[in-house]
N, C-alpha and C positions, 0 to 999 in steps of 0.2 A: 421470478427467477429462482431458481434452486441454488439453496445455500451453497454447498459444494462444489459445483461448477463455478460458481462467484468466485467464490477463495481462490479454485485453481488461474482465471482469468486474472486474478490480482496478483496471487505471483509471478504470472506468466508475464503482466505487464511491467511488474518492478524489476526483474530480469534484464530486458531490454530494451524498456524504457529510459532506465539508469545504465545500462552498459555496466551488468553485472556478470554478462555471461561467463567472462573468463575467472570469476571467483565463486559463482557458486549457481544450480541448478533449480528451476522451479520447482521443485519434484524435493528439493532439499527444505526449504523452507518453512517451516514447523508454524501452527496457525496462531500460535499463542506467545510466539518468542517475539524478543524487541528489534524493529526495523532500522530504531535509531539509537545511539548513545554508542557510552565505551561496551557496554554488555553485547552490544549487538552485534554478531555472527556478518550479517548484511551490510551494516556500516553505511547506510544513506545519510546525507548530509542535508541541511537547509535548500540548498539547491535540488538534489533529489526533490524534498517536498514540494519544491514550488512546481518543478514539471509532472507530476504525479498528480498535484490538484488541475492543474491542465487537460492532464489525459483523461482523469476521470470525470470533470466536467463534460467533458465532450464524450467521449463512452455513456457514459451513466449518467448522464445530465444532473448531475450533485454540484453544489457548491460549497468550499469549506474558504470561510472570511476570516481574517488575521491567525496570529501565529501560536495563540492560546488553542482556538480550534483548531489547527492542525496537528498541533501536537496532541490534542487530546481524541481525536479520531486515527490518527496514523501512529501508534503505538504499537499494534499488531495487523497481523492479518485478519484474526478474529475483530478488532474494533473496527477496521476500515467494513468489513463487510456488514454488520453490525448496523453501522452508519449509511451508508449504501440502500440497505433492506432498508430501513425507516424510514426513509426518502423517497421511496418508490411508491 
């Protein structure tokens, strides 16, 4: 899979996935900015994470186990994809 299209697919899915749409646009999304915390623009929460590892299990057939790993794979969009590619 081409790296670029991934990213776009990942933010498309954090979008509305999370029911982002009314605060901010795939297309806004910057690859290397944080998905979580107070820094974060996007503002996904725990909850977020756990549906996100859902959707991408099932899309991308990846699995990410406890809460160290998903924090340290869903930090950006650049790490999710990152993580993603090396799986595949």
């Amino acid at each position: 899979m081409e790296l670029e299209l991934l990213k776009q697919q990942l933010k498309q899915l954090i979008v509305t996935e999370c029911d982002k749409e009314d605060d901010i646009s795939a297309e806004e999304i910057l690859d290397d900015e944080p998905l979580f915390g107070r820094k974060s623009r996007i503002n996904l929460d725990s909850l977020d994470a756990l549906q996100l590892s859902q959707v991408f299990k099932k899309k991308f057939g990846i699995k990410i186990e406890g809460s160290k790993e998903t924090r340290k794979h869903f930090q950006s969009i650049n790490s999710i994809s990152d993580f993603i590619m090396s799986e595949q």
